[in-house]
Phi, psi and omega in degrees: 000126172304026201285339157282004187283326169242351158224049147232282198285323196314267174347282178326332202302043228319323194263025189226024175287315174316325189283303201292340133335288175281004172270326126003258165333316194292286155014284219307292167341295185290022179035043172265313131318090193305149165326307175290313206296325179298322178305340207243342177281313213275318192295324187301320169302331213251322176082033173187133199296199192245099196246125187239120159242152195240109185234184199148148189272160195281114191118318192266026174110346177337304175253015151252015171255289185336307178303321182275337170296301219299321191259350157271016188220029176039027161278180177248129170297109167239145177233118196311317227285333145323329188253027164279144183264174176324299187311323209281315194286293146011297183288310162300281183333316208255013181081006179250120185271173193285149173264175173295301184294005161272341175237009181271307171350294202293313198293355189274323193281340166294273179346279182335318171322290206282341188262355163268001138266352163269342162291302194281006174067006169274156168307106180227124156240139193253101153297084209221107188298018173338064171293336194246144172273349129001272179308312189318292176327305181291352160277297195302327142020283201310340177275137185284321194285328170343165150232116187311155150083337191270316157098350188244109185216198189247023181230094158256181200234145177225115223234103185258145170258144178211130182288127180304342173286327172300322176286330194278298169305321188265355181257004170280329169293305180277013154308293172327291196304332174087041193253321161264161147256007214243111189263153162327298199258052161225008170303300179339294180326291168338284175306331167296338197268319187314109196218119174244115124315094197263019141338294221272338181066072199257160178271179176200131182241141160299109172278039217223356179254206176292114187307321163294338180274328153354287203295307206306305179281351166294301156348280174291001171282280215290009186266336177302311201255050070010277197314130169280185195259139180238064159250038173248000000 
């Protein structure tokens, strides 16, 4: 495998990035080019990250897909459920769901996020339950380049689907474990809440199986808009 041929002077060059894109590309297809090295060609060229939210109702793999995306494409993992403040996490524990004003705070502090990885060229997958196309907007926000309202940026939405009894089982099991704080019988709210715009071009994956195949079909989602744009 060929790997300085495309990451090194080649790259850096601004006007010799599209050949090296495409040798890159040629690589991966031809399984010669691991997956992070592509990803990493790809930051060097475009010179502006990569923003993924991995969205979804309480269950359906967001942060274990996430984990798992964050390490085959050599990114960073965030997981809203961290940036939550307390009173919010509270609020859950006790059965109560969140109003907007308990999550647009939160969702502007996730947006700061993705947007000090998109200054810093990185590679970010966000795991976030964006149920409202609300929330959404304040995540694409985080691409400096946005147009309110357009609905089209650098912030995608991968949308995992899971079927409620399947969603009802994994969050009584990690209930048991004692692993969230997110009780069972707010999943509903949660569904209720759940709103696609099909506007919006949100992708969508069968979540409801083996988290490698997920991750397999995630894959194969996220590789067109990887690539960045050469048109000037």
């Amino acid at each position: 495998m060929e790997v300085d041929r495309v990451g090194g002077d080649l790259v850096k060059d601004p006007t010799n990035s599209l050949p090296a894109l495409l040798v890159a590309i040629n690589d991966l297809f031809l399984n010669e080019l691991p997956l992070a090295i592509f990803m990493q060609i790809v930051r060097m060229a475009s010179d502006k990250g990569i923003a993924i939210v991995l969205m979804g109702v309480s269950g359906s793999g967001k942060s274990t897909i996430g984990g798992m995306l964050a390490e085959a494409i050599n990114g960073r993992f965030l997981d809203a459920d961290d940036y939550h403040r307390q009173s919010n996490k509270d609020k859950m524990k006790n059965g109560i769901p969140l109003s907007d004003e308990d999550r647009i705070p939160w969702l502007e502090t996730l947006r700061d996020a993705l947007r000090a990885g998109f200054v810093n060229g990185e590679t970010v997958i966000l795991g976030c339950s964006a149920l409202k196309k609300q929330y959404r907007e304040i995540l694409r926000c985080a691409d400096p380049d946005y147009i309110r309202g357009s609905s089209v940026g650098d912030v995608k939405f991968i949308l995992l689907n899971v079927g409620d009894d399947v969603l009802a089982v994994r969050l009584e099991n990690r209930a048991a474990e004692g692993k969230h704080f997110m009780p069972v019988n707010l999943l509903q709210s949660q569904l209720d809440l759940l709103q696609i715009d099909e506007s919006e071009g949100i992708l969508k994956v069968d979540a409801s199986f083996d988290p490698h195949e997920t991750l397999k079909a995630v894959l194969a989602l996220i590789m067109p808009f990887c690539l960045p744009a050469f048109s000037n």
